[in-house]
C-alpha positions as CSV (number, residue, x, y, z in Angstrom):
1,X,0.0,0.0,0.0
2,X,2.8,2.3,1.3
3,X,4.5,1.4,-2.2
4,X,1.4,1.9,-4.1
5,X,1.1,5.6,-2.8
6,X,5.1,6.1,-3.0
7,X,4.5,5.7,-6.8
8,X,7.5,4.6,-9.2
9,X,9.6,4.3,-6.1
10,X,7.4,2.6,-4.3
11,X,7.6,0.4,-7.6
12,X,11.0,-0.2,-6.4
13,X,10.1,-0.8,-2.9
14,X,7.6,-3.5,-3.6
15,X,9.8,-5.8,-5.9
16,X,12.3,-5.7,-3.5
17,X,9.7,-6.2,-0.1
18,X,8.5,-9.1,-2.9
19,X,12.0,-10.6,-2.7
20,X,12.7,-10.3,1.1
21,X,9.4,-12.2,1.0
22,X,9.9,-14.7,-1.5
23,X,13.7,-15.4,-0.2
24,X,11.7,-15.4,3.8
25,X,9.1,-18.5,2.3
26,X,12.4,-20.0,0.7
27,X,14.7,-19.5,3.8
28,X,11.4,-20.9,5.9
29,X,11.4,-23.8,3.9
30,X,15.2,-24.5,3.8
31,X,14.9,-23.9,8.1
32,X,12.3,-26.5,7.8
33,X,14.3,-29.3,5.3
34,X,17.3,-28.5,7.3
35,X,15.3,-29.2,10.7
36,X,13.8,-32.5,8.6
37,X,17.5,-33.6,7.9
38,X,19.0,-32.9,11.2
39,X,16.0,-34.9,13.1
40,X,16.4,-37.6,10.5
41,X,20.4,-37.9,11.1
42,X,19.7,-37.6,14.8
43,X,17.5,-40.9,14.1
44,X,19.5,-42.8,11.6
45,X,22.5,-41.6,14.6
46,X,20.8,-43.1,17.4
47,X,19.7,-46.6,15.3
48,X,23.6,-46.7,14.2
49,X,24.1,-46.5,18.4
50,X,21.5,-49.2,18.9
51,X,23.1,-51.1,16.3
52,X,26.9,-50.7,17.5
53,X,25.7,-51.9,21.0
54,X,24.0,-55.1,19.7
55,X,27.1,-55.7,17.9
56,X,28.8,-55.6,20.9
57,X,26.5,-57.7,22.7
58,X,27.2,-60.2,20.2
59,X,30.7,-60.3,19.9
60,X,30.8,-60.4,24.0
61,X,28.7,-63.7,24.0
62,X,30.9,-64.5,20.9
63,X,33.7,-63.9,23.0
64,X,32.3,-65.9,26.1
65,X,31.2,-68.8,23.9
66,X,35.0,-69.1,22.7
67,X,36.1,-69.1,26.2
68,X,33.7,-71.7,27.0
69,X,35.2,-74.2,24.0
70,X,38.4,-73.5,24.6
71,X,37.9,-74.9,28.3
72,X,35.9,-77.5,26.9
73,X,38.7,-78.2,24.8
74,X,40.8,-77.9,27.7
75,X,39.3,-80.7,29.4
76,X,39.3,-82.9,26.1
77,X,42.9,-82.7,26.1
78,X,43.5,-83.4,29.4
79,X,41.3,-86.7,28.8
80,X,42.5,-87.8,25.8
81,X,46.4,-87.0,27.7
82,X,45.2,-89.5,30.6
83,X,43.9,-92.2,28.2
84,X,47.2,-91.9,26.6
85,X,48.7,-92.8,30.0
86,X,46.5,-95.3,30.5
87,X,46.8,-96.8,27.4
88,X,50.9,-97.0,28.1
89,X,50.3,-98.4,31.2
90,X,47.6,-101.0,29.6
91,X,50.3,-101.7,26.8
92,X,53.0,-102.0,29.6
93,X,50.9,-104.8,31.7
94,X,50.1,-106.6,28.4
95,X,54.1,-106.8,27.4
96,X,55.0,-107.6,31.6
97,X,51.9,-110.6,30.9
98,X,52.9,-111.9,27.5
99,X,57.0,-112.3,28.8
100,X,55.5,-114.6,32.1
101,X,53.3,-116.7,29.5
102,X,56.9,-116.9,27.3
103,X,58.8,-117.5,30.7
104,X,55.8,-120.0,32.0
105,X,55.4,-121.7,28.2
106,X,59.5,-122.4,28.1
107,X,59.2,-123.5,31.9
108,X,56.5,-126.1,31.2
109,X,58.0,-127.6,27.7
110,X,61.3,-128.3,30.4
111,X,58.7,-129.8,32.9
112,X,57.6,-131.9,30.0
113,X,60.8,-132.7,28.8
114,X,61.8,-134.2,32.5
115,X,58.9,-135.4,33.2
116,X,59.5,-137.8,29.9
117,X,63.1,-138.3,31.2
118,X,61.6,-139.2,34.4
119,X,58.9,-141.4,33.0
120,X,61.6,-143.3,31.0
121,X,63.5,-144.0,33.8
122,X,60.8,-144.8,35.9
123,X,60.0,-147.5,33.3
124,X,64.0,-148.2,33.5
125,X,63.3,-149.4,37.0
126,X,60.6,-150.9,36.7
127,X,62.2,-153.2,34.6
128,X,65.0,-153.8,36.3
129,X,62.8,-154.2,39.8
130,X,60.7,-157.3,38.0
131,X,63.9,-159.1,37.0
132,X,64.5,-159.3,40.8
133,X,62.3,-161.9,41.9
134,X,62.2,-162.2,45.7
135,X,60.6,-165.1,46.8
136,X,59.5,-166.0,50.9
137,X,60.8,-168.6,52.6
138,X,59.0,-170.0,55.5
């Protein structure tokens, strides 16, 4: 109005008052996308945070799971380590057992060798007993 009265200055005055208006609706809208984008990266921040700490979470139990196979494993090894031992000592008792069957095997062919050298003579004097022949006189 105050432009319309002002005449071809107030020509002047309104283009420009139309700028400051137009470039005021433009820098209101740019406040407001800017606002959009800074509420939207506050989000997508605050999802990345969520996301970091269930990583975190995961690798942790990760972590503990690992701890828990390798003193799983742990205790394998120190089974299969005494079933080693064992197996030694097993292997050791059958050696100690199959050198007294050797021992006991030579030992009884020698008791079977004498006791045919003892049969033989036996026999020996038998037959030398029966050509005695002891008669009673009364």
């Amino acid at each position: 109005v105050e432009a319309a009265r002002a005449g071809t200055a107030g020509q002047g005055f309104a283009v420009v008052a139309e700028e400051v208006r137009n470039l005021a609706t433009q820098s209101d809208e740019a406040a407001k996308a800017t606002r959009e984008l800074i509420e939207g990266s506050i989000a997508i921040v605050a999802e990345g945070g969520q996301a970091v700490e269930r990583v975190t979470q995961s690798l942790e139990r990760t972590s503990q799971l690992a701890g828990q196979v390798t003193a799983q494993m742990d205790i394998v090894v120190e089974a299969v380590e005494s079933q080693t031992t064992a197996i030694a000592q097993v292997t050791e008792g059958v050696d100690q057992i199959s050198s007294v069957v050797q021992t006991n095997s030579a030992t009884a062919e020698e008791s079977a060798a004498a006791s045919q050298q003892l049969s033989a003579e036996a026999a020996s004097l038998k037959q030398l007993v029966d050509q005695f022949n002891l008669t009673q006189e009364d």
